[in-house]
C-alpha positions as CSV (number, residue, x, y, z in Angstrom):
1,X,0.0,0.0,0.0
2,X,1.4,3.5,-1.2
3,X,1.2,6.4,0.4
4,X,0.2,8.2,-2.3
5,X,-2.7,5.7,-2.3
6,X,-3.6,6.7,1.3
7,X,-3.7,10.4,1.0
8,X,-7.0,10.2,-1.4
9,X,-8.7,8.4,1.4
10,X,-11.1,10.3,4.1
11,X,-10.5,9.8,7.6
12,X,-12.8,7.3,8.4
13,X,-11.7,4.9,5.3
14,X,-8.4,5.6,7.1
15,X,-9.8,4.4,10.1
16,X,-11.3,1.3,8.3
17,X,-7.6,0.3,7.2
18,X,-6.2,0.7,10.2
19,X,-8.4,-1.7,12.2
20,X,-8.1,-4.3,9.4
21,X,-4.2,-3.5,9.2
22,X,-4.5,-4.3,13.2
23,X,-6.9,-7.6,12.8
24,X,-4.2,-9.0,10.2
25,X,-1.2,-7.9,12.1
26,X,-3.1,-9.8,15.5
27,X,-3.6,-13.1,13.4
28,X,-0.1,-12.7,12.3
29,X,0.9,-13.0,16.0
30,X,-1.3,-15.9,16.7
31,X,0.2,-18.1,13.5
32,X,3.8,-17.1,14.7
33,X,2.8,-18.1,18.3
34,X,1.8,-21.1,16.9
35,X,4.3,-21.7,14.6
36,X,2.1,-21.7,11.6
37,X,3.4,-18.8,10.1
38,X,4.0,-19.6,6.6
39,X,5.4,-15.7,5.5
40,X,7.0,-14.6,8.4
41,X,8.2,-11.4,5.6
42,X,4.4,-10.3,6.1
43,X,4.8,-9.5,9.4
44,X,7.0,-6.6,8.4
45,X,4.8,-5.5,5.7
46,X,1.9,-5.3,8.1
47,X,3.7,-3.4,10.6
48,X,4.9,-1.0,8.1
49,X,1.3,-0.3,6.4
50,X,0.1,0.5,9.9
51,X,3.2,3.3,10.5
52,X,2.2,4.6,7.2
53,X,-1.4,4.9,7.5
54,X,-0.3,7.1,11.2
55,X,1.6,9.1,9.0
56,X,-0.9,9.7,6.9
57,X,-3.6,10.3,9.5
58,X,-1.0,13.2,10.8
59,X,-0.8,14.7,8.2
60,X,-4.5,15.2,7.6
61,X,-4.9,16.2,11.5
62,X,-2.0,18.9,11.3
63,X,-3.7,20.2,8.6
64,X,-6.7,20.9,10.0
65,X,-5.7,23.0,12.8
């Protein structure tokens, strides 16, 4: 996911992402825990969506003021 990508959203479709990011990065946890974890790479990618999509969120916040 781009950042570029992210800055056409609205707040709340931010919001959206972020709790699915959050969901998958959870499930993530659990197959690792578990030692199913097939892409262990993924867990990276997750945890760098959600940074971006904070970054994005911000953004759009220190705009406002």
């Amino acid at each position: 996911m781009k950042a570029s990508e992210l800055r056409e959203k609205t707040a709340a479709e931010l919001q959206e992402i972020l709790i699915d990011l959050r969901k998958e990065q959870f499930n993530l946890r659990m197959q690792q825990g578990t030692g199913q974890l097939s892409r262990p790479h993924l867990m990276q990618d997750v945890k760098k969506d959600i940074a971006r999509v904070h970054t994005v969120i911000n953004e759009n916040a220190g705009g406002e003021s």
